[in-house]
N, C-alpha and C positions, 0 to 999 in steps of 0.2 A: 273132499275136493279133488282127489283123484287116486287110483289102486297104487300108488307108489307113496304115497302119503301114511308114515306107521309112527309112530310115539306118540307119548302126550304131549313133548315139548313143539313137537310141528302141527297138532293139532288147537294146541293154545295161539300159537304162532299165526296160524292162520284165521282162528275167529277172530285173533287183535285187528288183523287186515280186513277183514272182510267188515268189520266194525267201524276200522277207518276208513273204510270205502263210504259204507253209510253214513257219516258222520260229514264228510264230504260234499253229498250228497245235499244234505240235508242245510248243510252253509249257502251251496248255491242256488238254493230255494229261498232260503233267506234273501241274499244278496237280489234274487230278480225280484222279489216280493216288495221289495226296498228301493227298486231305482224311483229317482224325482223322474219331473217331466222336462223334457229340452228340446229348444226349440220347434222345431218338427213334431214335432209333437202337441205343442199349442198349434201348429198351423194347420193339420191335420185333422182334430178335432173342432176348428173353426169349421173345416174346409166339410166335416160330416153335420155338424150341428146346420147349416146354408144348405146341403144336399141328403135331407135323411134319409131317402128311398136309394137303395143300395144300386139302381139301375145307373138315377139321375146322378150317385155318385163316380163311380166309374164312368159313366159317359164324359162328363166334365171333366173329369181328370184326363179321358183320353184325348179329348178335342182340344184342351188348353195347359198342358204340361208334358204328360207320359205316356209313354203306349205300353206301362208293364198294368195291362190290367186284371194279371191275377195278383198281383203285387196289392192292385187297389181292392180287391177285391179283401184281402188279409184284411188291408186297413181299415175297411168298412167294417170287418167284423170284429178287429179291436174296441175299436170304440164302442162297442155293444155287451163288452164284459169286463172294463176298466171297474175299477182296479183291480182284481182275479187277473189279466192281463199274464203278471208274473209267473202264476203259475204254469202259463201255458210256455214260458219263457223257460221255465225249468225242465219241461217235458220236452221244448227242444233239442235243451242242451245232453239231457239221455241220449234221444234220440241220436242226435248228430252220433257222439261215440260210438254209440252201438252201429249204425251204419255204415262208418268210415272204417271198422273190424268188417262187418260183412262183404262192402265191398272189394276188400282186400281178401280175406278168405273164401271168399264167395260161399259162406253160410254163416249164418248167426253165434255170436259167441254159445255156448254153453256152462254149465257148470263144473266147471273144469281148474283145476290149476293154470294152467298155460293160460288159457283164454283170460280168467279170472288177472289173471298179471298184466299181460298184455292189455287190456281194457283199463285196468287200475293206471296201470303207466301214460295208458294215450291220453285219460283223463285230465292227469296232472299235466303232461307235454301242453294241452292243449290251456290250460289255464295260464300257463306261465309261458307260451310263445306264440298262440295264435293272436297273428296280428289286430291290432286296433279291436279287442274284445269286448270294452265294452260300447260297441259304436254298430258293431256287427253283431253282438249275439245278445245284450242287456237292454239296450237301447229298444225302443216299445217300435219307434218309426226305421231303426235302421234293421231288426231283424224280420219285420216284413222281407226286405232287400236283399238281404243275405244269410239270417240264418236258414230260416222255413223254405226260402227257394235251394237252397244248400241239400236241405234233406230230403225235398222233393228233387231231387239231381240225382243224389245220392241211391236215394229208391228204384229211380228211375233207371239207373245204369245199372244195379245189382241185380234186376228183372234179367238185362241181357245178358249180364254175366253168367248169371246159373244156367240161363238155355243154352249159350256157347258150352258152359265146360259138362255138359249133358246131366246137371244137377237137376231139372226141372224147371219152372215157370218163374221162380224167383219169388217177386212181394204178392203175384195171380197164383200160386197156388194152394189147390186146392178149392177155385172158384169156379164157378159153371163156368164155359165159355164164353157165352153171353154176360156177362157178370165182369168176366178177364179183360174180355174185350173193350167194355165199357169203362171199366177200371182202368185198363192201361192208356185207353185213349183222354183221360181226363187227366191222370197225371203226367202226361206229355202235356197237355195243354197249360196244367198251372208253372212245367219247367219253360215251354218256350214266352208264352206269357207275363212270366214274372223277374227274368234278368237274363238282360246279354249276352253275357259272361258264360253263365252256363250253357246258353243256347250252341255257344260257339262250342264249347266243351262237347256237348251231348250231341251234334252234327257230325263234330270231328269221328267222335266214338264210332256215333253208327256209319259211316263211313268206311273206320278201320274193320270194323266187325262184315260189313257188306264186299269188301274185297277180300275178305277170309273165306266168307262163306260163300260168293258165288265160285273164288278159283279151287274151292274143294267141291263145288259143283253139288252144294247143300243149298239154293235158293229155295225151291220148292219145299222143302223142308222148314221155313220160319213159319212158325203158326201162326194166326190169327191177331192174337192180342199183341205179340209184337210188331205187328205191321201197322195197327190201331194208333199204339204208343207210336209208333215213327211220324204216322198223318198228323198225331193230334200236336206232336214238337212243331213239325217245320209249318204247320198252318200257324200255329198260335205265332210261332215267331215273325212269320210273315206278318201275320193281323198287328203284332204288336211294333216293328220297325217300319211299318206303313202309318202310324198314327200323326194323324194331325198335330198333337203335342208335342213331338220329338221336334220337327219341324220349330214350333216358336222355342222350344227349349235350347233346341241349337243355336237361333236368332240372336238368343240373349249371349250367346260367348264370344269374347275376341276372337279375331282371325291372327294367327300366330305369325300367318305363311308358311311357304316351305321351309325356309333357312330355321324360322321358329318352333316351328311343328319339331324338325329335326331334334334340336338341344332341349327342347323340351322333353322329346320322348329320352333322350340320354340320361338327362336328368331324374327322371322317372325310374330309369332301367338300374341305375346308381343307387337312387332311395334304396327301390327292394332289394337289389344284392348286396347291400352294403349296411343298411339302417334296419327294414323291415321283418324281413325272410330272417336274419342272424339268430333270433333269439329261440327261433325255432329249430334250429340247425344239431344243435347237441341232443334234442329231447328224438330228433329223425334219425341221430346215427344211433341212440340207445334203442329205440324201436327195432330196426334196422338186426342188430346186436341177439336182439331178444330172439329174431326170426331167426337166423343163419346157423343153418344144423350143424354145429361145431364140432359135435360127437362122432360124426361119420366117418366111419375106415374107408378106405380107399375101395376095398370090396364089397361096403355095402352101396358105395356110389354107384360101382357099376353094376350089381344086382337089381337096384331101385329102379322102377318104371323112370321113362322118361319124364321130367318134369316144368314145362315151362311157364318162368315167372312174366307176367308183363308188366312188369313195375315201369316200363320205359313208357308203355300206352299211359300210365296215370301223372306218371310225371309229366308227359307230353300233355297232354288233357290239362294239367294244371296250369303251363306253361302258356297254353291256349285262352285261357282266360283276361289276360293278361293283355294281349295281342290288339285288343281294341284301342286300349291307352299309346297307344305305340304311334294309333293316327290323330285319337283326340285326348291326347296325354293333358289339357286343361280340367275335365275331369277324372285326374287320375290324384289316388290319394290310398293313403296305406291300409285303408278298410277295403279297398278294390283288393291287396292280394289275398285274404284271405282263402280264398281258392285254391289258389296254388298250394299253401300252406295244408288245403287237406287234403287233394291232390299227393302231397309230397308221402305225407303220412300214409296212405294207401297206399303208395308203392313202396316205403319202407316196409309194412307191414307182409306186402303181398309177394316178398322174395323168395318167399320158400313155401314145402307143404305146411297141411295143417302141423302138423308133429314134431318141425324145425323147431319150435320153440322150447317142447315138452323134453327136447333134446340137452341142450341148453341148461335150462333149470333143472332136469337129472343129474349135473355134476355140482350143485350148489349145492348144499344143508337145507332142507326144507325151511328150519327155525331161520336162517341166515336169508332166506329170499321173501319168505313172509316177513321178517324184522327190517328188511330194507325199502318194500313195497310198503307197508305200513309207515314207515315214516315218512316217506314222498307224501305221503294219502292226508298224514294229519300235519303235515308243514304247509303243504296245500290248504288243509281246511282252518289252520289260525288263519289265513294269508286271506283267503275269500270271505273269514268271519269282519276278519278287521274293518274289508272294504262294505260289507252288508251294514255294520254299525256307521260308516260315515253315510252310507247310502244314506241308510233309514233317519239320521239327524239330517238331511238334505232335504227328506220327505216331510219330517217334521216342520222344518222351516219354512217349506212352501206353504203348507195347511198355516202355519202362522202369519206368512204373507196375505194369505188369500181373504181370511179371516177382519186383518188390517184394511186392505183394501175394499172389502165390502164396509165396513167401519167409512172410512170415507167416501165412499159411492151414498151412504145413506147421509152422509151430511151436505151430498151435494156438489162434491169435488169427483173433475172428469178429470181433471190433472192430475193425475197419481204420483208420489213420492215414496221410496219405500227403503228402507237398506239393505247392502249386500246379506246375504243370507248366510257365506261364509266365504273365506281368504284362503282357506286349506285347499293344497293343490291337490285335484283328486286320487286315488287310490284308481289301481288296477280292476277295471272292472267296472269303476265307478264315473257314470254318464254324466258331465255338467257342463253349465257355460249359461251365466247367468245376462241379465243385460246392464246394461253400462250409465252414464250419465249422459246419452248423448238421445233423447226420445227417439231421433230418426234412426235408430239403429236396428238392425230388423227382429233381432231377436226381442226387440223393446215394444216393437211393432205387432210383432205377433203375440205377445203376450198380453197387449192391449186390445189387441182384437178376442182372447182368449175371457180377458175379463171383461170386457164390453165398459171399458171407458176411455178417453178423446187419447192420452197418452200415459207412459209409465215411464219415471225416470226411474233407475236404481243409482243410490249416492247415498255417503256415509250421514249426509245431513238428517235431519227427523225430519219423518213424515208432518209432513204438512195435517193437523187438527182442523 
């Protein structure tokens, strides 16, 4: 794991780590393999099963709810690999890590010490402080919304990074041009397409980036595919904040007013810096920590090429997400900051060079920094195992619901009776919210629509025989 790397006891050291990396891993496979289905997710699957041509799907969605319709377009494809679903859940949540490192160092981790830490540590940060996880990254309906648009953001901005710091083409290289081009202009289209939030982020970005580059008088200089990727954002965004849907969707929300809009958004502003954002705050200054070349004599500073961090551009960009809740802070809710939250982490990360870190960890004891990353790695993994085991009794339950209810659909009952499935307050990670005693309730509604009978109540009483 790296030439400074010598004994057996930091060689043991480190395969325990890299074991609990895997083991880690392999929990939070578990745990997405495992979520039940909640609400949106019954409604969602109605909403494909009424429209199964993926066109008639997304059109509807756009003309009468949303305009994220590469969001819808995710959603159409979920429903076409359920239950496997998870897996793809799991391949985000790599994903995400690994991008939120490249972004910040603008290349991909390697097999490395430092890197190898660093990626271990964001992993855990992010299991124990990114906001409302499992609502934004577990949840089948809400990471359409946020994770996958998350990572397609993420891609998306690391393309420009690498061309800025003269690294090359970024996620296009090594692709014909026509290939780049095509390439970059479709994932601008699934970022500006598929959530606001980033739209606003990834504007901002290239914004900053376009007054960099024309006052160094570098315009004629952006190639092709990044010109692509720019059309293909601010089109899709356009297409998608033009939608007919947003329009009835706004329809449906109180008008606060000014005086109300105001203390709303305060309130909002309050949540995250106060409620939200904290739990992530300790895991961003040890990232933070991990980066800042501590080791540096004073004359290797000043021998060392010049080096600028823009942690401030990612933290801005983070901040930028945000910025919508501010005018329609009714829907503003603690799975909206998520952003900011990787936002933050990328500019923790992105404070220093590549080597700041490897800095750092050369005055620790190999055995003593593999013995401490490995137990973040496996307290993490009881911690995800625990919540994959209530998942998966969650999942169990439903199959047993489902089961009962067809039980009495064949005897001729559209009135559904059923009981809670459990009283256990969910676990980190773990998606629920069941429906209630009240039929008109909508989560009761959608699930009636789900099982195609007149109503469902859920109530401790027995099902109705």
């Amino acid at each position: 794991m790296g030439s400074r790397v010598t004994g057996v006891p930091a060689r043991i050291a480190d395969r325990i780590a890299l074991a609990s990396g895997g083991a880690l891993a392999f929990a939070l496979a578990f745990l997405a393999l495992s979520q039940p289905w909640v609400s949106d997710d019954f409604s969602n699957a109605v909403f494909a099963r009424s429209h199964p041509a993926l066109w008639d799907y997304v059109a509807s969605g756009y003309t009468t709810w949303t305009g994220r319709f590469a969001s819808s377009v995710f959603f159409w494809l979920t429903q076409q690999v359920r239950p496997a679903y998870g897996a793809v859940i799991w391949l985000g949540i790599m994903l995400l890590v690994v991008l939120t490192f490249a972004l910040a160092r603008g290349r991909f981790p390697r097999f490395a010490r430092a890197d190898l830490y660093v990626v271990g540590f964001l992993a855990v940060a992010y299991w124990y402080g990114l906001p409302a996880i499992e609502e934004t990254v577990f949840w089948t309906a809400g990471s359409a919304v946020y994770l996958w648009p998350a990572i397609a953001g993420l891609a998306f901005l690391y393309t420009y990074r690498r061309w800025a710091g003269g690294a090359g083409g970024g996620v296009s290289e090594g692709l014909p041009r026509g290939a780049a081009v095509v390439g970059m202009f479709a994932l601008g289209v699934s970022v500006g397409g598929s959530q606001e939030q980033l739209l606003v982020a990834c504007v901002l970005f290239l914004g900053i980036l376009g007054f960099r580059v024309t006052r160094a008088g570098g315009l004629a200089r952006v190639p092709a595919h990044l010109w692509a990727g720019a059309v293909g954002l601010v089109t899709a965004g356009a297409i998608s904040l033009a939608a007919p849907g947003n329009r009835i969707r706004l329809e449906a929300v109180p008008d606060f007013g000014l005086v109300g809009t105001a203390i709303a958004a305060v309130k909002f502003l309050i949540h995250m810096g106060l409620e939200w954002l904290p739990p992530m705050a300790p895991w961003l200054v040890c990232l933070a920590l991990l980066a800042v070349p501590l080791t540096r004599s004073s004359d290797e500073v000043r021998s060392a090429p010049a080096i600028r961090s823009d942690w401030w551009v990612w933290a801005l960009l983070g901040l930028a997400t945000v910025s919508l809740f501010l005018v329609k802070p009714y829907f503003g809710a603690e799975r909206t900051v998520v952003f900011v939250a990787i936002f933050l982490a990328v500019a923790a990360i992105s404070l220093v060079s590549d080597d700041g870190s490897e800095r750092v960890l050369g005055r620790i004891p190999a055995p003593v920094a593999s013995a401490v990353i490995a137990l973040l790695l496996l307290v993490a993994t009881g911690d995800v195992a625990l919540s994959g085991l209530q998942a998966r009794s969650l999942t169990v339950g439903q199959r047993a619901r489902a089961e009962e209810i067809a039980r009495q659909k064949e005897a001729g009952i559209t009135d559904v009776v059923v009981r809670p499935i459990t009283t256990e307050i969910p676990r980190r990670g773990v998606i629920w919210g069941d429906g209630t005693a009240d039929p008109a309730f909508w989560v009761n509604g959608v699930m009636a629509g789900w099982y195609e009978v007149s109503t469902i109540v859920v109530a401790d009483s027995p099902a109705v025989q």
